[in-house]
C-alpha positions, 0 to 999 in steps of 0.5 A: 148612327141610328141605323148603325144600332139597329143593325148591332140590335139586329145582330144580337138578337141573331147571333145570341137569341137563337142559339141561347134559346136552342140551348135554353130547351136542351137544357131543361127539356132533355135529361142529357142536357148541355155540359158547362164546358160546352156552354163555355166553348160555345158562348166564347164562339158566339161571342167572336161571332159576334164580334167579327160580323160586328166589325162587317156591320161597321164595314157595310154601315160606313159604305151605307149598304141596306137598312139594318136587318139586312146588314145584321144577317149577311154579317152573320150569314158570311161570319158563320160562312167563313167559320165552317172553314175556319181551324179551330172554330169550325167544329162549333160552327158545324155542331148545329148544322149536325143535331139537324141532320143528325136529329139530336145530339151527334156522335163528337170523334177527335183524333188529337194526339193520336186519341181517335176517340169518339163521345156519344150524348151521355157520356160524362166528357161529351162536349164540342171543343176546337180540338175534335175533328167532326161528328158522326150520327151513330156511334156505328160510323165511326167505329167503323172509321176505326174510333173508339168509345171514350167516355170521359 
């Protein structure tokens, strides 16, 4: 039971530190910080993130697999794997991986409802919803995949 606490310790610190901290510094170190609807969304996926590797946690505790670090992280790590291709929450899963190669905030495109509209960082309505399709690093791009600007 002990190792099992850890492992949900472990799993915490993983699942909600780094983005939470990584969330903390856009907010206060970028004018163009993070929307309440963004902060909402993404809370809601770390939450099922959470819950899901939990659950693998539970899974790996009770076959008595590795020592609770390494429990916390391949739970997260095939969590997260499974969530880039998973409808839905694939958008938020993929958003962090974008601001990487990206180097900042990406260009978020939707083309729900037939809209093939695009919001850049800045933009009153920017946010990442399950309901957009993917990221761009320029707004060049995905002009030239026929998106256009929409800022609300």
């Amino acid at each position: 039971m002990r190792e099992f606490l850890k492992a949900i310790c472990w799993l915490a610190a993983v699942t909600f530190g780094l983005p939470g901290l990584c969330l903390l510094l856009w907010t206060f170190l970028s004018a163009d910080g993070p929307t309440g609807e963004f902060a909402l969304f993404y809370g809601i996926f770390l939450v099922v993130e959470f819950i899901a590797a939990a659950l693998l946690v539970v899974v790996l505790s009770a076959i008595r697999m590795w020592s609770a670090p390494p429990r916390a992280f391949l739970s997260i790590g095939a969590v997260y794997l499974a969530s880039l291709f998973t409808p839905l929450v694939d958008t938020m899963a993929r958003y962090p991986l974008y601001v990487v190669e990206c180097g900042g905030a990406p260009v978020v495109v939707t083309d729900f409802a037939a809209a093939y509209t695009y919001r850049v960082l800045g933009d009153e309505g920017y946010s990442v919803t399950p309901l957009d399709t993917g990221f761009f690093c320029t707004p060049q791009e995905a002009e030239h995949l026929r998106y256009r600007h929409s800022p609300v």
